[in-house]
Backbone bond lengths (Angstrom), bond angles and torsions (degrees), N, CA, C in turn:
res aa  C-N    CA-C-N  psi(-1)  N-CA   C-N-CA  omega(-1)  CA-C   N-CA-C  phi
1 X - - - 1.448 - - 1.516 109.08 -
2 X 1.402 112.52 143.52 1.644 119.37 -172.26 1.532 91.12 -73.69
3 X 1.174 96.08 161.69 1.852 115.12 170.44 1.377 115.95 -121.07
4 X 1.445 117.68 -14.31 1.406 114.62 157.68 1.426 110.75 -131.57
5 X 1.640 120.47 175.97 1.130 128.62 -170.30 1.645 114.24 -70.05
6 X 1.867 101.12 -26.31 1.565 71.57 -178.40 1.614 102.27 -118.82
7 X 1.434 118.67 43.10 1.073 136.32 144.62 1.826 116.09 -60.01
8 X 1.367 82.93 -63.56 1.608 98.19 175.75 1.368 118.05 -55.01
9 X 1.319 120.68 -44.56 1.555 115.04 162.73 1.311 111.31 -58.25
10 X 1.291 123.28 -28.26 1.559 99.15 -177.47 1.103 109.28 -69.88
11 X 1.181 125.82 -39.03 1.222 118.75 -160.60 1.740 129.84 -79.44
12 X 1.463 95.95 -24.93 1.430 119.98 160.75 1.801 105.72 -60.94
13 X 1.101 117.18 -44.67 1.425 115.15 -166.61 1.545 107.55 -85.99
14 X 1.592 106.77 -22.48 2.210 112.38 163.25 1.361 90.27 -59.38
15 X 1.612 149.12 -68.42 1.469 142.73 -106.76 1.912 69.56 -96.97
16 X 1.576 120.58 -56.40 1.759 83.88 -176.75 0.991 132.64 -83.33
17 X 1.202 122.37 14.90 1.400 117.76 156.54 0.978 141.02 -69.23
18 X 1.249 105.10 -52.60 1.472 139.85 175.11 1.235 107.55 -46.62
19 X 1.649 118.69 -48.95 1.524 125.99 -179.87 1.764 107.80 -68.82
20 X 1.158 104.47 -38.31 1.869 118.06 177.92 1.698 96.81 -65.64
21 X 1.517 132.43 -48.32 1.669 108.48 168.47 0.942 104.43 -59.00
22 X 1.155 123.99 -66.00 2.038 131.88 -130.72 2.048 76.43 -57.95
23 X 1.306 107.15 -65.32 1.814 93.82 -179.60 1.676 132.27 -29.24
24 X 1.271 99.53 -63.78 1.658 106.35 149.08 1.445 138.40 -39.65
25 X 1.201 95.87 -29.40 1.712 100.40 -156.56 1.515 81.96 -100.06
26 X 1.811 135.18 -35.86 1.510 125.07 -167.58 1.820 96.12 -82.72
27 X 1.503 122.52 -21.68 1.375 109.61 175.05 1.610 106.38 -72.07
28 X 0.694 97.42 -60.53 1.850 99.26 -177.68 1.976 108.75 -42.31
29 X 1.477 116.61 -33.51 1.280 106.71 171.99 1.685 111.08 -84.97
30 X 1.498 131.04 -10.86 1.159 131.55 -167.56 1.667 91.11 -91.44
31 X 1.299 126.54 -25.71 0.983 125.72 -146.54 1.714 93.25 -89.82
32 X 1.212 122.74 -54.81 1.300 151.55 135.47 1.583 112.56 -10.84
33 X 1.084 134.18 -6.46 1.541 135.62 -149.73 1.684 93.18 -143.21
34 X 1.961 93.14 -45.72 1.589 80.35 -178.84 1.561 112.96 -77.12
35 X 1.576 117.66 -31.70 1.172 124.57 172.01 1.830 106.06 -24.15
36 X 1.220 111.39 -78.33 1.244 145.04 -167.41 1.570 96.34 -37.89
37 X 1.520 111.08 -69.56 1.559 124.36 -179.75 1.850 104.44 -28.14
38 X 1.781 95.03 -63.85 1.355 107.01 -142.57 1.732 86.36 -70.07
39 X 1.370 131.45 -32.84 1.542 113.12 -177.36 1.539 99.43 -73.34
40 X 1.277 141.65 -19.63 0.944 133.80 -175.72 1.982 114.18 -54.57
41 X 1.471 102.08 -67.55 1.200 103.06 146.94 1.341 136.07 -24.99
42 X 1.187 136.30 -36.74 1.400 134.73 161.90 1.757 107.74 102.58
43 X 1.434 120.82 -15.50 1.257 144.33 -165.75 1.860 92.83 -71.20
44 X 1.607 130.18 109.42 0.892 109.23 -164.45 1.865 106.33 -100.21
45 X 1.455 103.55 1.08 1.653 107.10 -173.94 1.689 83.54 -76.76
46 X 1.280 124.24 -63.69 1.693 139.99 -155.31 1.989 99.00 -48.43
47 X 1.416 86.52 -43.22 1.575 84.64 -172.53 1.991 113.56 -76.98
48 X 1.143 86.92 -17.40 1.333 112.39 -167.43 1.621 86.66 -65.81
49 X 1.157 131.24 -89.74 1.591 155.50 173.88 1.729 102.78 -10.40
50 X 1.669 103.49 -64.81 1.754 132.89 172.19 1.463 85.26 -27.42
51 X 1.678 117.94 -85.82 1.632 147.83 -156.11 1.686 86.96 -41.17
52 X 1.282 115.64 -84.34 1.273 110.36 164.88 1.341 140.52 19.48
53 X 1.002 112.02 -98.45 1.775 152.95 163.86 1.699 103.26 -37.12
54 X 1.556 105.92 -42.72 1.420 113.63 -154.56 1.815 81.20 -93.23
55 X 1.312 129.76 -50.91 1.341 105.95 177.46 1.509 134.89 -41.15
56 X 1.403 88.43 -55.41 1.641 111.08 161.24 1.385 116.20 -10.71
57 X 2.068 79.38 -85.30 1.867 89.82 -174.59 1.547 118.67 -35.59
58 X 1.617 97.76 -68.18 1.322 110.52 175.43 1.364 154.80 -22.49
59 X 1.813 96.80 -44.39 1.380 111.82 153.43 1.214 124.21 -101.46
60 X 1.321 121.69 17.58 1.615 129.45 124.80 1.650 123.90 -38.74
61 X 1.584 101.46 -71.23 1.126 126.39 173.55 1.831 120.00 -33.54
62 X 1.627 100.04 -40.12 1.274 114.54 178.19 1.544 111.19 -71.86
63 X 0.751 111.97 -63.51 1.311 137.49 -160.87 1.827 96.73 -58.43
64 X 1.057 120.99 -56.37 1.349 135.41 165.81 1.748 105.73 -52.25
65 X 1.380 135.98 -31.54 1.064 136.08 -169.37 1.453 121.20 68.85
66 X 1.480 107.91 42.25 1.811 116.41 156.02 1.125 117.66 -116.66
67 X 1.322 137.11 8.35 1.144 135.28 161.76 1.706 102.21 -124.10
68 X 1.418 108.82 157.38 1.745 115.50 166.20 1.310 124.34 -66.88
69 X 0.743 146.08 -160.95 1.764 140.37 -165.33 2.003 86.14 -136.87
70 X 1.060 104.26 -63.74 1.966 105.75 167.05 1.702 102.15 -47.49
71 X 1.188 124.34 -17.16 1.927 110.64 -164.90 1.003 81.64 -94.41
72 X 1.612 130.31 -60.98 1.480 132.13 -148.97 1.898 89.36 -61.50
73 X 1.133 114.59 -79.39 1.333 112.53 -171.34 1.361 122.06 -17.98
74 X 1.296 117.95 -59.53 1.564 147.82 175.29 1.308 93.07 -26.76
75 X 1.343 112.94 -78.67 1.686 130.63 -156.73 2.243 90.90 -65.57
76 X 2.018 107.31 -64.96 1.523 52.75 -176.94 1.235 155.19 -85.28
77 X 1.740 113.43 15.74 1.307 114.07 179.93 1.514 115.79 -71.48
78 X 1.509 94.42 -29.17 1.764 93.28 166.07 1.376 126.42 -59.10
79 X 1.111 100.62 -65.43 1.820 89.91 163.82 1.226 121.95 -64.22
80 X 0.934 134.27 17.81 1.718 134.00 172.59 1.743 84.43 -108.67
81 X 1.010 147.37 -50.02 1.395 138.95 -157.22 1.938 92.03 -80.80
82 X 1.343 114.36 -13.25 1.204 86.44 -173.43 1.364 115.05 -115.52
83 X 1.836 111.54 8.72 1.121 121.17 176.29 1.888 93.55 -93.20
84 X 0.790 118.62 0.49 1.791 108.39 -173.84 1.430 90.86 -98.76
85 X 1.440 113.00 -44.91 1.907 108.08 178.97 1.097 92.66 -62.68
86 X 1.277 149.60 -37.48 1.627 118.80 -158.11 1.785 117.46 -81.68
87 X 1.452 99.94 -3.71 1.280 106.68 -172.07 2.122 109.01 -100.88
């Protein structure tokens, strides 16, 4: 429990935040999952679309400051290396 008033705001203003990443941070892994799915399939337009979407999110993610600018990159060169193998 806070002991002062603007203790208590902080802490009210962590619980929405916290809920505003953890949201971000589970799209960016769903997004990431479908990536994965859709190359799985072998379908290279479907995965193509997935790759997409997942950049998107991602440099959302950045830009917002829940992901790293080195993580985001990372991931999409990975899926870019694995949309060129699938073709």
């Amino acid at each position: 429990m806070a002991n002062t008033p603007s203790a208590a705001k902080r802490a009210r203003q962590t619980e929405r935040r916290t809920l505003i990443n953890r949201r971000t941070l589970t799209s960016v892994k769903n997004q990431l999952k479908a990536v994965r799915e859709a190359l799985h399939t072998g379908k290279k337009d479907v995965a193509a679309a997935a790759a997409a979407h997942f950049v998107s999110t991602l440099d959302k993610a950045v830009k917002t400051g829940n992901v790293h600018r080195n993580t985001a990159n990372r991931h999409k060169s990975a899926v870019n290396r694995a949309l060129v193998a699938l073709s």
